[in-house]
Residue frames as qw, qx, qy, qz and C-alpha x, y, z in Angstrom:
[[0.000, 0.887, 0.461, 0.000, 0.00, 0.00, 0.00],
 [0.590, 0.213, -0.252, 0.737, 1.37, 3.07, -0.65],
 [0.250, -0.590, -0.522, 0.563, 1.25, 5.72, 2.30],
 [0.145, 0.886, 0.438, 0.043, -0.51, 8.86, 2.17],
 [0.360, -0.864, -0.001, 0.354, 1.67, 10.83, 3.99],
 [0.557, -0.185, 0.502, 0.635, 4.51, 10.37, 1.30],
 [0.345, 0.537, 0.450, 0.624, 2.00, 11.47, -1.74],
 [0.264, -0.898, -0.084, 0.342, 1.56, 14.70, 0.46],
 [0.405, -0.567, 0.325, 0.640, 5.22, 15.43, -0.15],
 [0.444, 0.129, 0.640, 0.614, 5.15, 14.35, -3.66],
 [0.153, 0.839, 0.478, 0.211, 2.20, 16.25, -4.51],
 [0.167, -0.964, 0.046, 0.201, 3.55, 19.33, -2.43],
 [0.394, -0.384, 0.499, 0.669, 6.67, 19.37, -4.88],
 [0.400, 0.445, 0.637, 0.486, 5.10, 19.13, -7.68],
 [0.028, -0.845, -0.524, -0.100, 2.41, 21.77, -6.74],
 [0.278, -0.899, 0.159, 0.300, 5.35, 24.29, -5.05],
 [0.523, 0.737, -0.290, 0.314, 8.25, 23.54, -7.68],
 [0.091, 0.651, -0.600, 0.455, 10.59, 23.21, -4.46],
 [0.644, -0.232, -0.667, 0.294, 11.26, 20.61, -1.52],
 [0.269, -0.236, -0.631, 0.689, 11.69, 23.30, 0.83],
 [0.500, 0.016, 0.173, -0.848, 8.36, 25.10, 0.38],
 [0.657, -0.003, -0.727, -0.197, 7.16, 21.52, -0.30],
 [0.452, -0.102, -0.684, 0.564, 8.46, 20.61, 3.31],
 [0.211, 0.144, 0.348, -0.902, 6.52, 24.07, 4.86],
 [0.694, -0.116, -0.371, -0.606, 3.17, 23.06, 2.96],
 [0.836, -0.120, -0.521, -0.124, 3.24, 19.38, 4.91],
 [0.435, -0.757, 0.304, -0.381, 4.81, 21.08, 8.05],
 [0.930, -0.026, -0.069, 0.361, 8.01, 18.83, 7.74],
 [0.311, -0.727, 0.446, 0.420, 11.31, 18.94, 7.56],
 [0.421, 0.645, -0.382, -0.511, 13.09, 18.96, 4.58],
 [0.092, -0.330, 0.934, -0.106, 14.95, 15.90, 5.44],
 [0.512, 0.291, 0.722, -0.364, 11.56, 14.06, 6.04],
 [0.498, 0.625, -0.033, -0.601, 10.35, 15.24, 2.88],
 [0.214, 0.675, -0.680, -0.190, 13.32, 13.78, 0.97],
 [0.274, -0.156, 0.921, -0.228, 13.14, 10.81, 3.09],
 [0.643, 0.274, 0.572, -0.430, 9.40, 10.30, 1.91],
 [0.593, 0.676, -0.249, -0.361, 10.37, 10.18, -2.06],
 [0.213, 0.344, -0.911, -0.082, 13.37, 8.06, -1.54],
 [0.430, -0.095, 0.696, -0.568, 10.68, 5.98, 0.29],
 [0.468, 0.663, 0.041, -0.583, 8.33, 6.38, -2.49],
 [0.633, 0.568, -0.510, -0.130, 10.72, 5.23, -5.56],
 [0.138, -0.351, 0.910, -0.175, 11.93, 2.16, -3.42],
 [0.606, 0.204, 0.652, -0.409, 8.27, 0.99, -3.28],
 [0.663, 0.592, 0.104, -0.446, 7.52, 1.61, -6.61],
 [0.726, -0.179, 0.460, 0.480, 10.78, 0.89, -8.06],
 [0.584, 0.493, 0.203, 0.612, 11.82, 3.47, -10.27],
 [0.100, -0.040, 0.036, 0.994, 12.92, 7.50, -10.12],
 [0.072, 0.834, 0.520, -0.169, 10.23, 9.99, -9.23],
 [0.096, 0.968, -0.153, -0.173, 12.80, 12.98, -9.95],
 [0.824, 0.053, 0.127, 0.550, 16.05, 12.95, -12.13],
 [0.462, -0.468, 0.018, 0.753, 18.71, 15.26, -12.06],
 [0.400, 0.709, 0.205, 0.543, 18.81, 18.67, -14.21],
 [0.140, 0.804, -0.139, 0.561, 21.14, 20.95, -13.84],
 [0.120, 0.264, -0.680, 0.673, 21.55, 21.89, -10.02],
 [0.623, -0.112, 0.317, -0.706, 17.88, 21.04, -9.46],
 [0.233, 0.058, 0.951, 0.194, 15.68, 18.03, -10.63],
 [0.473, 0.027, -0.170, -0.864, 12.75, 17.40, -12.81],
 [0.861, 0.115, 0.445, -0.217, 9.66, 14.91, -12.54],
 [0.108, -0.304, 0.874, 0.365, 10.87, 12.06, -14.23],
 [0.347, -0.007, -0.772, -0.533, 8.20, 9.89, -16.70],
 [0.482, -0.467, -0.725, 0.158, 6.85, 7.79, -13.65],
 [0.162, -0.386, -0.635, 0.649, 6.73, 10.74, -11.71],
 [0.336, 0.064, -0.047, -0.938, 4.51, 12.64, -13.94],
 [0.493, -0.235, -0.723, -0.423, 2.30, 9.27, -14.45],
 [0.355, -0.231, -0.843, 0.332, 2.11, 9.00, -10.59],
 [0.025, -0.047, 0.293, -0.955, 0.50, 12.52, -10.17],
 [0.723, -0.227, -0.277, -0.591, -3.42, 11.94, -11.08],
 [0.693, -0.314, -0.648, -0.032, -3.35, 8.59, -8.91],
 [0.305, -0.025, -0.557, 0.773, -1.87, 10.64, -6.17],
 [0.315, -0.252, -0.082, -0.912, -4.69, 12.95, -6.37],
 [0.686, -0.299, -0.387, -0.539, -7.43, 10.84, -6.62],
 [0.573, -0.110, -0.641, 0.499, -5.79, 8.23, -3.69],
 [0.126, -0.103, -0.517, 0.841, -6.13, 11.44, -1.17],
 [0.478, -0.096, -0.161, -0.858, -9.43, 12.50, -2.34],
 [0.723, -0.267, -0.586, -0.252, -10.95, 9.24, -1.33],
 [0.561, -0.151, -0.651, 0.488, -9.38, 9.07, 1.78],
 [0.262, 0.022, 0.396, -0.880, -10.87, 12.71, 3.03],
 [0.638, -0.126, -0.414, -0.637, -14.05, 11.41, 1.37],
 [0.752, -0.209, -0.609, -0.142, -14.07, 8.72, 3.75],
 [0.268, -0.002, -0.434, 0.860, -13.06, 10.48, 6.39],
 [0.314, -0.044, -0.182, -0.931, -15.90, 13.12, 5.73],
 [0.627, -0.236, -0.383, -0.636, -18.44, 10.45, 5.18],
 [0.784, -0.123, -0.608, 0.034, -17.84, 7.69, 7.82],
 [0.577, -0.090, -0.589, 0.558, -15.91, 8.57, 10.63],
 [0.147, -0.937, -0.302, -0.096, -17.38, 12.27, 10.57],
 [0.395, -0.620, 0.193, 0.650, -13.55, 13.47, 11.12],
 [0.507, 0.488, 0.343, 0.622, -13.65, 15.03, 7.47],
 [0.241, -0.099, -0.215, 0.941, -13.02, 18.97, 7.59],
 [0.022, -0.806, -0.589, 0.056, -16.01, 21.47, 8.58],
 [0.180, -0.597, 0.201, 0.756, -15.64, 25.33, 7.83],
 [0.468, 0.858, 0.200, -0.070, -16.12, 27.71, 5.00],
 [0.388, -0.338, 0.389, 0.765, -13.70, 28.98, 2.35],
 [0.345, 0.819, 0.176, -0.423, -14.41, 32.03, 0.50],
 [0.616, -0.030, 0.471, 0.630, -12.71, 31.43, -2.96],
 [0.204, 0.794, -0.038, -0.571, -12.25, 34.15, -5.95],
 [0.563, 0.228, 0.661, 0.441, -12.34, 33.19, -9.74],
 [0.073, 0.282, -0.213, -0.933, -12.40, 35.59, -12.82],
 [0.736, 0.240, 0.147, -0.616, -15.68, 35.36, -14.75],
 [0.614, 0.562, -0.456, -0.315, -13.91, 33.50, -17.77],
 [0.173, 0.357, -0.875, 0.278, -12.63, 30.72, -15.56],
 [0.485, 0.072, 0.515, -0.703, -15.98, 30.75, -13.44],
 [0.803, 0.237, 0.193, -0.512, -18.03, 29.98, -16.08],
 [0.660, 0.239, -0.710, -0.053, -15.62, 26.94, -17.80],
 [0.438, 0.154, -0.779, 0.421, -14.65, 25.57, -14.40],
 [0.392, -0.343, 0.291, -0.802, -16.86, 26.44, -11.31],
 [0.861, -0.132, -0.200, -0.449, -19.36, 24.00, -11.64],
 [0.807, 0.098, -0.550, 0.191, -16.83, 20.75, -11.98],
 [0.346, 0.483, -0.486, 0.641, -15.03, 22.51, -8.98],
 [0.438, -0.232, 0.333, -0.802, -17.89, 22.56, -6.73],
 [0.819, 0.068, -0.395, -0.409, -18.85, 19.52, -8.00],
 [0.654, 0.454, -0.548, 0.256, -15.85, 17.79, -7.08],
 [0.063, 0.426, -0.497, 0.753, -15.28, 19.44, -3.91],
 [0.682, -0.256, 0.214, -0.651, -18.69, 18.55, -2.40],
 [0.825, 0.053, -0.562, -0.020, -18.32, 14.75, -3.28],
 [0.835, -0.099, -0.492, 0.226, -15.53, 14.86, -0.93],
 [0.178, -0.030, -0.512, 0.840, -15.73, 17.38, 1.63],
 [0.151, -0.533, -0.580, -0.597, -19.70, 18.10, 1.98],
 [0.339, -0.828, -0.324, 0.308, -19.58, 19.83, 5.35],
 [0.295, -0.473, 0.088, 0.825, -17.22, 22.93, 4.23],
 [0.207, 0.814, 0.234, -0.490, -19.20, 25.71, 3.11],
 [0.518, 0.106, 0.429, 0.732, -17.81, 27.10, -0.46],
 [0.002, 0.861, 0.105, -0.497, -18.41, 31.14, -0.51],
 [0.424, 0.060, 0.373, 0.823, -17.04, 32.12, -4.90],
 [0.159, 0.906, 0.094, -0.381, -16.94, 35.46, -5.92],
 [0.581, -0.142, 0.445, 0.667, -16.17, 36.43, -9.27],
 [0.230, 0.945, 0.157, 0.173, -16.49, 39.84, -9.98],
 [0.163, -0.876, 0.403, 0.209, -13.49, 42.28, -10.68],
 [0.593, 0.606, -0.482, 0.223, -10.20, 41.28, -12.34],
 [0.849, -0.008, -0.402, 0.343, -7.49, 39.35, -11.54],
 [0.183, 0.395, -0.439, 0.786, -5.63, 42.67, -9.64],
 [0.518, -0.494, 0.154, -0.681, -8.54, 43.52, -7.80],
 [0.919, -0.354, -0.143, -0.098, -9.12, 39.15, -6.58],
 [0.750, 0.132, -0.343, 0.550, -5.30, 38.89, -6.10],
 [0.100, -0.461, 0.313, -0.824, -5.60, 42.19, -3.69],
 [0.726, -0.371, 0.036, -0.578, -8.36, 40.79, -1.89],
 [0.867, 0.150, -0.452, 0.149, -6.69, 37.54, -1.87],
 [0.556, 0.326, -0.336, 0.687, -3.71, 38.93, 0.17],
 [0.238, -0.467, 0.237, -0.818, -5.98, 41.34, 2.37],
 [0.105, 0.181, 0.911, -0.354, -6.97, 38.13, 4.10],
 [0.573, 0.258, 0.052, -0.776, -10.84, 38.76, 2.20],
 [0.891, 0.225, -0.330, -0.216, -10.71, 35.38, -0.27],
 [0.865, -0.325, 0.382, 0.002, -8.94, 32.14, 0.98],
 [0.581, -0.111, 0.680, 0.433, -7.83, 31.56, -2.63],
 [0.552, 0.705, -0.128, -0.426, -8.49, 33.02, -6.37],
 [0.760, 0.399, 0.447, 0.253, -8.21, 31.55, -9.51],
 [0.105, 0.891, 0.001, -0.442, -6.55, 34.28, -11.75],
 [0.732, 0.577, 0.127, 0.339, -5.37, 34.70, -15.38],
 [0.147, 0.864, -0.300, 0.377, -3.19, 38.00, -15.36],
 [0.947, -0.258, -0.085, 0.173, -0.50, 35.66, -13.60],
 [0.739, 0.295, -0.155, 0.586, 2.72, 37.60, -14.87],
 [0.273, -0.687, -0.153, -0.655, 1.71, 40.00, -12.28],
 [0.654, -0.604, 0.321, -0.323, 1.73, 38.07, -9.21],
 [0.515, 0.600, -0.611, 0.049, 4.73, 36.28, -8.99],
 [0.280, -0.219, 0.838, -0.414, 4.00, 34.53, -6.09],
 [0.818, 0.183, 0.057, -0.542, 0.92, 32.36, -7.92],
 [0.442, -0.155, 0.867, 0.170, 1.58, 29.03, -8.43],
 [0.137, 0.491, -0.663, -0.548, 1.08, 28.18, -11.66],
 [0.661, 0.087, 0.664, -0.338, -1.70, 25.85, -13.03],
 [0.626, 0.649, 0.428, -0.061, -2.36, 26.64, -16.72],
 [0.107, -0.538, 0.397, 0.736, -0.17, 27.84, -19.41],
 [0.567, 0.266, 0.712, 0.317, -1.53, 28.08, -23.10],
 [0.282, 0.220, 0.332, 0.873, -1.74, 30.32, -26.35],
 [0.089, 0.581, 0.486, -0.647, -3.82, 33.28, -26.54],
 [0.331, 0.278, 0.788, 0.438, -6.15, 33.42, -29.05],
 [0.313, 0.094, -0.108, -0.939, -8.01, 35.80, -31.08],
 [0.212, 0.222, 0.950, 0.046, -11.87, 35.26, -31.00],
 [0.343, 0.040, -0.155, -0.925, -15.29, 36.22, -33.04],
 [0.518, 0.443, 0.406, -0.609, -19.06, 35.28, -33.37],
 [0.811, 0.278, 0.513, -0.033, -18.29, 35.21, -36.72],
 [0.488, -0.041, 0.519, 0.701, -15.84, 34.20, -39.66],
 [0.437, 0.537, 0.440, 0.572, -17.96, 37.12, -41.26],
 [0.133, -0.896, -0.160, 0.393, -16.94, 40.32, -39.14],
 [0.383, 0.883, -0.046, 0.267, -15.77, 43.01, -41.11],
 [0.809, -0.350, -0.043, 0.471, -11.72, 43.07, -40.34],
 [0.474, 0.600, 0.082, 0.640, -11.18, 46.14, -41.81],
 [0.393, -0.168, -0.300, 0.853, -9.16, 48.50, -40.09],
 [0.041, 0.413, -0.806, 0.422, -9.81, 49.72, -37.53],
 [0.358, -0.008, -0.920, 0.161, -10.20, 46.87, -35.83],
 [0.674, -0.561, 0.118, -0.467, -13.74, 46.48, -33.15],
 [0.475, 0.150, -0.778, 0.382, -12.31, 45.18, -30.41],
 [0.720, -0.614, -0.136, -0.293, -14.44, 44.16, -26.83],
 [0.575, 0.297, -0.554, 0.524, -11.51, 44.03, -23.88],
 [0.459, -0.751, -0.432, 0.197, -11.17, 44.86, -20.46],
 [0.087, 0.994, 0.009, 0.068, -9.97, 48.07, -19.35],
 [0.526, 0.690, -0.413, 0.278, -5.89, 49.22, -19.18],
 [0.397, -0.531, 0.717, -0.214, -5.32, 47.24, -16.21],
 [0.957, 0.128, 0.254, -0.060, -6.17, 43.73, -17.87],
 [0.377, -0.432, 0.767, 0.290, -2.77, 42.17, -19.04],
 [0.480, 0.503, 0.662, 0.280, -5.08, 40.48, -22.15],
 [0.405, 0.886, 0.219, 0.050, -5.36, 44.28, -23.45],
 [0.112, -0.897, 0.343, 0.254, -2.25, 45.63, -23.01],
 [0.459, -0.252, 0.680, 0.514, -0.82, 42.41, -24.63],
 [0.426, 0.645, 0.602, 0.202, -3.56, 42.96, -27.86],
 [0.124, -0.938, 0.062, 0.317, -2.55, 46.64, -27.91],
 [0.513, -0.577, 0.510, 0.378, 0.92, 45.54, -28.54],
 [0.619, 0.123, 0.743, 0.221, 0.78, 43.25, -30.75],
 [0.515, 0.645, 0.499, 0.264, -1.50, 44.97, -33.00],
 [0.203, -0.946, 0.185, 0.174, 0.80, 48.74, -32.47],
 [0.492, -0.470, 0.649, 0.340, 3.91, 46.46, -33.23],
 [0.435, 0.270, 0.736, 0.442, 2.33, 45.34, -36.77],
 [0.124, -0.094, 0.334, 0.930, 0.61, 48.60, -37.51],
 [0.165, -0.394, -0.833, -0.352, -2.37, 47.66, -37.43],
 [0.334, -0.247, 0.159, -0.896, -5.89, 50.53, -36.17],
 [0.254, -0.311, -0.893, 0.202, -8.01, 49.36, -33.55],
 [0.380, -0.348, -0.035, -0.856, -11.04, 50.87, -31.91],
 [0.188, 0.129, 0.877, -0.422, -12.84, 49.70, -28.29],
 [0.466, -0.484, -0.403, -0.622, -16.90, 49.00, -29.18],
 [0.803, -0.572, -0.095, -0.139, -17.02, 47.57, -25.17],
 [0.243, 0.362, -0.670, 0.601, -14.47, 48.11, -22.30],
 [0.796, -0.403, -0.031, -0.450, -15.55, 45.89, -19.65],
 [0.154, -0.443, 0.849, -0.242, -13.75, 43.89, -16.95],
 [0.688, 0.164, 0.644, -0.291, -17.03, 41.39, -17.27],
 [0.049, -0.150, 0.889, 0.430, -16.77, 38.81, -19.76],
 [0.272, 0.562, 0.758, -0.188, -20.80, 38.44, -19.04],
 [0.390, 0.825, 0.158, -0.376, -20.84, 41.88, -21.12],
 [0.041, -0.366, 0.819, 0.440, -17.98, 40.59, -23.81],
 [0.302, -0.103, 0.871, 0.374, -19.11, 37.77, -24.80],
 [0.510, 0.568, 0.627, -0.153, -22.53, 38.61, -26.30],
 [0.292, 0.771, -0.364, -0.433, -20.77, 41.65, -28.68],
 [0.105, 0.329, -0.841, -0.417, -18.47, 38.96, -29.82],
 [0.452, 0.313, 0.820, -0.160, -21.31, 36.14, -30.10],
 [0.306, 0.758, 0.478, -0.321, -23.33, 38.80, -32.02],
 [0.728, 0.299, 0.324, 0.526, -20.39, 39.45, -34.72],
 [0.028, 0.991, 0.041, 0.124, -19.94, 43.72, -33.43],
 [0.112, -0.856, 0.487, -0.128, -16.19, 43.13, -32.04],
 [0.691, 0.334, -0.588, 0.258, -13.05, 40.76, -32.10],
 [0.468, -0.769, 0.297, -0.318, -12.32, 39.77, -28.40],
 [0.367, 0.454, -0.810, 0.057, -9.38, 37.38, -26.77],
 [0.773, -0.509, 0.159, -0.343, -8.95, 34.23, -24.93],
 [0.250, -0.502, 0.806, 0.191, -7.06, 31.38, -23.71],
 [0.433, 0.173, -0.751, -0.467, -7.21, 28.69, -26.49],
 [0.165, -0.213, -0.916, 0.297, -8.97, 25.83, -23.60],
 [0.279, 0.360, 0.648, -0.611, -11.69, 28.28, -22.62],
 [0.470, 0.062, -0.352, -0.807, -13.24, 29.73, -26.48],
 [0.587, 0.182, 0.677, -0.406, -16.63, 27.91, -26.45],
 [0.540, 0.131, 0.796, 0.240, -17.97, 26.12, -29.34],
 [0.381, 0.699, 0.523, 0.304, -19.83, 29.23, -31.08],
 [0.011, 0.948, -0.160, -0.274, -17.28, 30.94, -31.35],
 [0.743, 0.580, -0.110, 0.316, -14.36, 31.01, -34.45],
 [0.401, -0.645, 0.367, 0.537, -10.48, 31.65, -33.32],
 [0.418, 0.904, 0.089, -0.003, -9.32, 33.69, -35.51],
 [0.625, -0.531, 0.227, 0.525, -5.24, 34.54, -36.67],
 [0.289, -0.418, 0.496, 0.704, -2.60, 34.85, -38.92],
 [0.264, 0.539, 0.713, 0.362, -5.51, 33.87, -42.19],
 [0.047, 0.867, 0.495, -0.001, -7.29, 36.59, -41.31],
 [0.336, 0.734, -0.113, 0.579, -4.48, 39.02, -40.96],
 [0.560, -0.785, 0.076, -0.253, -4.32, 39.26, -37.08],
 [0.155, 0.708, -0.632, 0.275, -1.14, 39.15, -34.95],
 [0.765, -0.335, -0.550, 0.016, -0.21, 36.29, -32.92],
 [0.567, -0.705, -0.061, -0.421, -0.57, 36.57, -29.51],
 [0.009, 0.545, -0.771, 0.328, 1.70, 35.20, -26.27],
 [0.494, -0.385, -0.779, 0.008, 0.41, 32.85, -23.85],
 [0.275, -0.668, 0.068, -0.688, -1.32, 33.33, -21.15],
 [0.460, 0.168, -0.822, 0.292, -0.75, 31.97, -17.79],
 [0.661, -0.455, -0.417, -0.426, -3.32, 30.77, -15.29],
 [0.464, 0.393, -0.631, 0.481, -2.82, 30.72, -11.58],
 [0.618, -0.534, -0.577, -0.014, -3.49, 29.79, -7.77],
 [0.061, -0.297, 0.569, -0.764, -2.85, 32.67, -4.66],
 [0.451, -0.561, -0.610, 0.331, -3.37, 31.63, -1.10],
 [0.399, -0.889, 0.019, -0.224, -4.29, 33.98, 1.46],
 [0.290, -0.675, 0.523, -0.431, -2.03, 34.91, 4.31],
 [0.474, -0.382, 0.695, -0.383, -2.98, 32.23, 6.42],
 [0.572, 0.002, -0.655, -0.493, -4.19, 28.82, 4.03],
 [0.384, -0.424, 0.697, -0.432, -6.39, 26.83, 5.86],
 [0.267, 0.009, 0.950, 0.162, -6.77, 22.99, 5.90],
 [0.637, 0.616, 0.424, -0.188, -10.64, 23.84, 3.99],
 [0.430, 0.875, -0.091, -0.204, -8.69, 25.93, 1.64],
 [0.107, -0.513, 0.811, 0.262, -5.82, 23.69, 0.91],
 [0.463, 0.286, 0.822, -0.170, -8.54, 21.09, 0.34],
 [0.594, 0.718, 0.279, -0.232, -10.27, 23.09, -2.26],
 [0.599, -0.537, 0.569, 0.173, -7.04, 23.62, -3.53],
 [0.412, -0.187, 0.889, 0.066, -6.21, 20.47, -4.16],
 [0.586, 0.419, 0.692, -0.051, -9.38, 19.98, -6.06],
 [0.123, 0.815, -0.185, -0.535, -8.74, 23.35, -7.98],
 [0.088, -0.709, 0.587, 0.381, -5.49, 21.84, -9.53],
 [0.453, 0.013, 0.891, 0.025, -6.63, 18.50, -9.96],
 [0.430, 0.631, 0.601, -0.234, -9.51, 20.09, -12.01],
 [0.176, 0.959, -0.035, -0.219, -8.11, 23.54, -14.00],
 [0.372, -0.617, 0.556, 0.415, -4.34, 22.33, -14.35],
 [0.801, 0.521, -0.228, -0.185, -3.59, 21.45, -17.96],
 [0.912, -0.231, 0.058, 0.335, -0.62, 18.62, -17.99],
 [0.123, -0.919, 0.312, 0.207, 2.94, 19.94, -17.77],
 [0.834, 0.463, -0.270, 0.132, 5.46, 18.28, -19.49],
 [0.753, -0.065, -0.265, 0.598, 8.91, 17.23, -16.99],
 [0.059, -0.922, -0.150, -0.353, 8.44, 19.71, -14.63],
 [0.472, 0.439, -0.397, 0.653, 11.41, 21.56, -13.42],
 [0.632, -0.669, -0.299, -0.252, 12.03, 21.10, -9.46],
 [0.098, 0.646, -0.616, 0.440, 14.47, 23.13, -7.10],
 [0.668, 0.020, -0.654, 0.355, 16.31, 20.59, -5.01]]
């Protein structure tokens, strides 16, 4: 059998990128930590991490071992929760941007209740990513979801993929200038679409400045303005648009988790289910020794 307490660690490397904030998530020592991997790749028989550089990355088996780790601790609180009645009680007030809310919420709540159904779940997602990542920090949200990641350098990292141009339809008028639906000149999605289309030369013009995607997405639905996303969230009736059409390409965009101040075991729980749910796979992720 293998022991919980070990996929803790593992998971809390993966999820922190580091053994010794790995080791402060699972309120070890490093040493222990270490101890629970070599522990770990004895049972299993092979490498969970191989050397790079001065650090290590997840090695093949240790990216195959991450989903069973998940699911392995979810069942145990679930049964904790349902049976013994020692599962965790308590609210956690979480913060998601709209565009994240309305792909992911549900499954997240979904998920979460299975296997904690006494702890309260309190999401708010209004404002931008500054405004939930302020609140986040002012000890107001437990946790936020948040896109405008290159910003808060303390987010842990869940999601990384292209940003895409999107319309309503392959027949808006693309002549210059450009309608364009965005949030306002704090959003990190306009200021990179700005660029982009400034760096090629190209006139633009706002029909809708709006931090709510609930008032985006019908302009673009309704074929009055070009707006962006990440490539994972565009919904089905809607066209990404690019280079064919004449439009610049775009960066990526990077998706991310802030604790509060203080994280507590509900909100390390949701978490957990967060990452398990929103994370897109990483390829041999890179992990400071």
């Amino acid at each position: 059998m293998l022991d919980t307490d070990q996929l803790k660690s593992f998971l809390a490397i993966v999820d922190t990128g580091s053994f010794t904030k790995a080791a402060a998530r699972v309120n070890k020592t490093q040493s222990a930590v270490s101890m629970h991997i070599r522990r770990l790749e004895e049972q299993l028989q092979c490498e969970l991490f191989v050397k790079q550089g001065r650090g290590v990355r997840l090695s093949t088996d240790g990216e195959k071992l991450i989903d069973y780790a998940r699911h392995m601790l979810q069942i145990e609180a679930s049964a904790l929760a349902s049976i013994s009645r020692r599962g965790l009680v308590g609210r956690v007030r979480l913060g998601i941007v709209e565009e994240y809310a309305e792909a992911f919420i549900a499954d997240i709540l979904t998920r979460f209740r299975q296997h904690y159904p006494l702890v309260e779940v309190s999401a708010k997602c209004d404002g931008g990513s500054t405004l939930i990542a302020e609140r986040t920090r002012a000890h107001e949200l437990d946790l936020s979801i948040l896109t405008a990641c290159d910003d808060v350098p303390d987010a842990e990292i869940l999601r990384e993929e292209p940003l895409v141009w999107i319309a309503g339809s392959k027949a808006l008028n693309l002549t210059a200038p450009l309608p364009l639906a965005l949030g306002t000149v704090t959003c990190a999605w306009r200021r990179q679409v700005e660029r982009a289309l400034q760096q090629n030369g190209l006139a633009y013009r706002f029909v809708l400045v709006s931090n709510s995607y609930s008032g985006v997405a019908p302009l673009v639905r309704a074929g009055h303005a070009l707006s962006v996303l990440p490539r994972g969230l565009v919904p089905n009736d809607m066209h990404i648009l690019g280079e064919a059409e004449g439009l610049p390409a775009l960066a990526g965009s990077r998706t991310g988790l802030l604790h509060g101040p203080a994280p507590t075991p509900e909100a390390q729980a949701l978490a957990e289910v967060i990452r398990s749910t929103v994370r897109l796979d990483i390829k041999m992720r890179s992990v400071a020794a």
